[in-house]
C-alpha positions as CSV (number, residue, x, y, z in Angstrom):
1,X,-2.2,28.0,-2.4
2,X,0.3,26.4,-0.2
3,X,0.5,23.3,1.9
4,X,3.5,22.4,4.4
5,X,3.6,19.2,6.4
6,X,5.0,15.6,7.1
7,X,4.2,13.3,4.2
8,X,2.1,10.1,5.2
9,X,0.3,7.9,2.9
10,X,-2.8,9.6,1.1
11,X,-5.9,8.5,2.8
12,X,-8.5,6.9,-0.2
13,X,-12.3,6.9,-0.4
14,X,-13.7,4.3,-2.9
15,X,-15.4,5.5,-5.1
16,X,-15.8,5.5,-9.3
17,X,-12.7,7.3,-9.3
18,X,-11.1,6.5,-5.9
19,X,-11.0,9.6,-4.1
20,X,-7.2,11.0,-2.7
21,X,-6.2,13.3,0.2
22,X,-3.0,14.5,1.5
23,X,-3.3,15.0,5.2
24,X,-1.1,17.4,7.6
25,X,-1.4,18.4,10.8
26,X,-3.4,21.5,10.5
27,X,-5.2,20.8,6.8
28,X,-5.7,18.7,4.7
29,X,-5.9,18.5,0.1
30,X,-8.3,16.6,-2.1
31,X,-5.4,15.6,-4.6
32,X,-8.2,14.2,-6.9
33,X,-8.8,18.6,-7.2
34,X,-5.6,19.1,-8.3
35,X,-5.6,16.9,-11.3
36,X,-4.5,18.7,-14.9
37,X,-2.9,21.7,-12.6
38,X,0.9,22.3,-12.2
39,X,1.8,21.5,-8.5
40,X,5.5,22.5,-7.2
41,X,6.7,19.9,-4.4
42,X,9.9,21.3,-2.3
43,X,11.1,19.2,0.3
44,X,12.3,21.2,3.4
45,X,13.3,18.1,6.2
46,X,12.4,14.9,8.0
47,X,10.5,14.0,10.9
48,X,10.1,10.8,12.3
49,X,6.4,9.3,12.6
50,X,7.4,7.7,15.5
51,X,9.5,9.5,17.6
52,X,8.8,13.0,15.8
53,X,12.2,14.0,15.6
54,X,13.8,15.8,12.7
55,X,16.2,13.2,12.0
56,X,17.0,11.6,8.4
57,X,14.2,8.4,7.7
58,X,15.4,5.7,7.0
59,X,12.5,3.6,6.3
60,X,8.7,3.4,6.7
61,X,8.6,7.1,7.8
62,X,10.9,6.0,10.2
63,X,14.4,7.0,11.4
64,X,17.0,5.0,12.2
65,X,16.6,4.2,15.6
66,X,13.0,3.7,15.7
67,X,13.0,1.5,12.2
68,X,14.9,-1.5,14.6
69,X,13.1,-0.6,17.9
70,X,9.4,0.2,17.0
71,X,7.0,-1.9,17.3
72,X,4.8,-1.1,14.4
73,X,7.8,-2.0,11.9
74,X,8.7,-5.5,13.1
75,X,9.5,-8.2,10.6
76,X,6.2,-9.7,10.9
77,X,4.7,-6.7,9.0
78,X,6.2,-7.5,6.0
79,X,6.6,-11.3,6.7
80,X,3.0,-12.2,8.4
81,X,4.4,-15.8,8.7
82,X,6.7,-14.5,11.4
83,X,3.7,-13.4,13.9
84,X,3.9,-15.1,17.3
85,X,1.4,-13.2,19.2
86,X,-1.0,-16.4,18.8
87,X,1.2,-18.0,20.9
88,X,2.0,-15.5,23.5
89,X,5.5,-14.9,22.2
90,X,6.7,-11.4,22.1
91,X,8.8,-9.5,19.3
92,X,9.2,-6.0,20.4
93,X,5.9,-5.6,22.3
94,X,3.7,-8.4,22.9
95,X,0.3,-6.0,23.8
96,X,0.5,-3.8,20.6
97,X,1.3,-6.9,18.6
98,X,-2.0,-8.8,20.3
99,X,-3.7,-6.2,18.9
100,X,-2.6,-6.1,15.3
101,X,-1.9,-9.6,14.9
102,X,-4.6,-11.0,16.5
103,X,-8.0,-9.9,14.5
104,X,-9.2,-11.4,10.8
105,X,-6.8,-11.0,8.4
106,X,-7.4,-11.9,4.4
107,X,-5.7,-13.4,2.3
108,X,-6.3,-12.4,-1.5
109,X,-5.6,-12.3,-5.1
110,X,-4.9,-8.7,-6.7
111,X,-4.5,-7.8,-10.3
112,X,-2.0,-4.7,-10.4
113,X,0.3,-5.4,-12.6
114,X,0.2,-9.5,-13.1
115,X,-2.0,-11.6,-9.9
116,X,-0.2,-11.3,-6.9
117,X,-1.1,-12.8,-4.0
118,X,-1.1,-10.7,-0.5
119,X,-2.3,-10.4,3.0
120,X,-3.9,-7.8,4.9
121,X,-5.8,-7.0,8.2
122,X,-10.1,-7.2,7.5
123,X,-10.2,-3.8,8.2
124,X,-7.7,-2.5,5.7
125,X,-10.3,-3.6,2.7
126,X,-10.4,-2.1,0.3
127,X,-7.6,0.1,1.3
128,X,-4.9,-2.1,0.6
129,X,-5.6,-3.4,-2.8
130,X,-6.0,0.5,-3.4
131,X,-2.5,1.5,-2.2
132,X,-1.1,-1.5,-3.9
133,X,-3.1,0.1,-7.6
134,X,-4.9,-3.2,-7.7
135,X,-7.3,-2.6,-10.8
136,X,-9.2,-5.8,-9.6
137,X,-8.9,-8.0,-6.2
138,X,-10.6,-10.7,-4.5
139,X,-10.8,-12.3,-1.2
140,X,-9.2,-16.0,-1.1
141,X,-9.5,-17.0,2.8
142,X,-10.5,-14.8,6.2
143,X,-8.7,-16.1,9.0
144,X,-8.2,-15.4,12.7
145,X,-5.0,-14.1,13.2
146,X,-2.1,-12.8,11.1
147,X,0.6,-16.2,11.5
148,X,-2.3,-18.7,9.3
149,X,-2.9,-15.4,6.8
150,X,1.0,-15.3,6.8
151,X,1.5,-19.2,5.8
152,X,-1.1,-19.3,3.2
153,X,0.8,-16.6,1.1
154,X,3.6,-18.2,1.7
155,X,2.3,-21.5,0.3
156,X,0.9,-19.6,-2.3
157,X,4.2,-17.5,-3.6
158,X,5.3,-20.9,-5.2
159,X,2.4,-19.7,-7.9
160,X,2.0,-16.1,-8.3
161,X,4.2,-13.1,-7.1
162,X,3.8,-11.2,-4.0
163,X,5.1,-8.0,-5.0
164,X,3.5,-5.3,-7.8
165,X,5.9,-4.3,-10.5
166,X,5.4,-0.9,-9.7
167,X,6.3,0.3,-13.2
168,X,3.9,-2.1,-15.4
169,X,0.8,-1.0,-12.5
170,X,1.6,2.8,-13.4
171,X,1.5,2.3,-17.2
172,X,-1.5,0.2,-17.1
173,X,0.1,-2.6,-18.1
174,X,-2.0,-5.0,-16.4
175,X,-3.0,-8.9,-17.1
176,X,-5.9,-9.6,-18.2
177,X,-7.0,-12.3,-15.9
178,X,-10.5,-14.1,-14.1
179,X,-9.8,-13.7,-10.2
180,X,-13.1,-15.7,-9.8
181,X,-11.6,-18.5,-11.8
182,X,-8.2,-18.2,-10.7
183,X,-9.7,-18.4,-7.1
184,X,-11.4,-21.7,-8.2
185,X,-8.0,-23.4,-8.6
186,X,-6.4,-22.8,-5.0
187,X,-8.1,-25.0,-2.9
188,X,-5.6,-27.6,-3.0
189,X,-3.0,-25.3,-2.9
190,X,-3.3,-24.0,0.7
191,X,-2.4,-25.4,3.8
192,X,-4.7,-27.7,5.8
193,X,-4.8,-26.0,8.7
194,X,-6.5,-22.9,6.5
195,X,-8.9,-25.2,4.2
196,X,-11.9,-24.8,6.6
197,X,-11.9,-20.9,5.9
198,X,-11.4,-21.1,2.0
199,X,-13.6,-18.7,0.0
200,X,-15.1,-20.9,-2.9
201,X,-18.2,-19.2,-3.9
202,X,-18.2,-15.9,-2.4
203,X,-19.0,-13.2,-4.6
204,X,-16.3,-10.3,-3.5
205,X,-14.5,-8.9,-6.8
206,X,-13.7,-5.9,-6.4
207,X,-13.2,-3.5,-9.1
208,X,-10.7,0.1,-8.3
209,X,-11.1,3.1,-10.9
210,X,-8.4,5.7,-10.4
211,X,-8.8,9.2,-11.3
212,X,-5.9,9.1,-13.9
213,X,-6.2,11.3,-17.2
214,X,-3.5,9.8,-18.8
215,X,-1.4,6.8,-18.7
216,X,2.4,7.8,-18.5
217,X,4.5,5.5,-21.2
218,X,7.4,5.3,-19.4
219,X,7.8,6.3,-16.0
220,X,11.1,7.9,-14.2
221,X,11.0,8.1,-10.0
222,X,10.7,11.4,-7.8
223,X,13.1,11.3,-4.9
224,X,13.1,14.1,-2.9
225,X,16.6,13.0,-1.5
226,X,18.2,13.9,-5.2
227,X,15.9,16.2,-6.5
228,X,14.4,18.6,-3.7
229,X,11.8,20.7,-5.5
230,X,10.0,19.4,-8.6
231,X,7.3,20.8,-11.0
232,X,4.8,19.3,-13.4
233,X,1.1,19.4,-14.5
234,X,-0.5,16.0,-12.4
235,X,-2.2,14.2,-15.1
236,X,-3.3,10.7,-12.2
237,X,-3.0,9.3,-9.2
238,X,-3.0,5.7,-8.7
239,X,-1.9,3.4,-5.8
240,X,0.0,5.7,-3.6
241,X,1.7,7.4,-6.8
242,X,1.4,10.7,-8.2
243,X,1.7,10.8,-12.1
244,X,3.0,13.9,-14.2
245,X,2.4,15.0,-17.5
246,X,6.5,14.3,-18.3
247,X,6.4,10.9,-17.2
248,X,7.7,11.3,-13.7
249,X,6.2,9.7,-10.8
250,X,6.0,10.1,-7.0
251,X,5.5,7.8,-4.5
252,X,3.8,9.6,-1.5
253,X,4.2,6.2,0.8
254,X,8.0,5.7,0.5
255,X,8.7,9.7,1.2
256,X,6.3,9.1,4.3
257,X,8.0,11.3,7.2
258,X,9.9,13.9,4.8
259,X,8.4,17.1,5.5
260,X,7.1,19.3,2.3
261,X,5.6,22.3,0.9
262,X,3.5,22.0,-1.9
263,X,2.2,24.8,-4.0
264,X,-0.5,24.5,-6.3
């Protein structure tokens, strides 16, 4: 069978294992079906998720233009501390970023590869600690608007990281930690203006199983860029990775916007 279409993140259903699909236009693949079956992935162009030209990405599914002009790439998505929409000040445009930044946001602990500490909008649970390949997370603080989720991580970087190291989260490598506990010491840790929100006794761990069949021991990354057609039997799929039987992994959310065909 064949598939052909612009790459965008898998969607996930959680579940014990966490279900996958790869979504085109006209179809779409349960990836969790294709598990221990040799796959072919050719890489054919680009378009743009924004614009939908076929021009070169150049980040976040985006081309060049549209990465600095877009809306839905500003700083403030990857810096929540640099949201102004609380106080009516624009970025690149105020009405979409009312809407994103303005709605509960949480604030959490995730256990990927060591804790990490992150921030995501209320409705992106459990999605998030998914496409990060959080094998555990939990819920720290649940606040109004995107700026106070923004300057709690921040405060809360001076402790633990705020980015997965990708390569220990694919091995399994992974901490062995008490997010209940470690949620016990952070209290005095956040800012004041956030303290009235603080989750002490709230019973939210959440626990991800991915449908991996083995555990790669090393890993080496697929980029379609330098190598434009790859085989291998898929042995997992965790985060927003694909994992091969030869140790060589994919990551479907950074070739968002290339356009593929995939033959199983």
């Amino acid at each position: 069978m064949q598939y052909e279409g612009v790459l965008t993140k898998m969607q996930t259903e959680f579940g014990n294992p966490i279900q996958y699909y790869l979504v085109f236009e006209d179809s779409f693949l349960n990836v969790n079906q294709l598990l221990d079956k040799s796959l072919e992935i050719n890489f054919v162009g680009y378009q743009c998720l924004n614009c939908k030209k076929k021009k070169k990405i150049f980040r976040q599914g985006c081309c060049y233009d549209c990465f600095y002009s877009s809306a839905a790439v500003g700083d403030w998505i990857m810096r929540p501390e640099l949201s102004t929409a609380h106080l009516g000040i624009q970025d690149r445009d105020l009405a979409y970023e009312e809407k994103v930044q303005l709605q509960p946001h949480i604030v959490y602990l995730a256990l990927s590869s060591e804790v990490k500490v992150g921030v995501t909008r209320k409705t992106q649970m459990p999605t998030r600690w998914i496409d990060q390949g959080a094998n555990e997370a939990i819920s720290i603080v649940e606040v109004p608007n995107r700026y106070l989720a923004g300057i709690t991580e921040v405060a809360l970087k001076n402790h633990y990281a705020d980015k997965t190291n990708w390569r220990k989260m694919l091995t399994n490598t992974v901490e062995h930690v008490d997010l209940v506990a470690e949620r016990l010491k952070l209290e005095n840790l956040i800012p004041e203006e956030v303290k009235e929100y603080f989750f002490l006794n709230k019973n939210d761990l959440y626990e991800m199983h991915y449908p991996v069949l083995q555990y790669p021991i090393k890993v080496k990354s697929l980029s379609l860029d330098k190598t434009p057609s790859f085989q291998g039997k898929l042995t997992g799929i965790k985060g927003q990775y694909l994992l091969f039987e030869d140790g060589t992994v994919f990551n479907v959310r950074s070739s968002e916007g290339y356009v593929v065909k995939i033959s199983v």
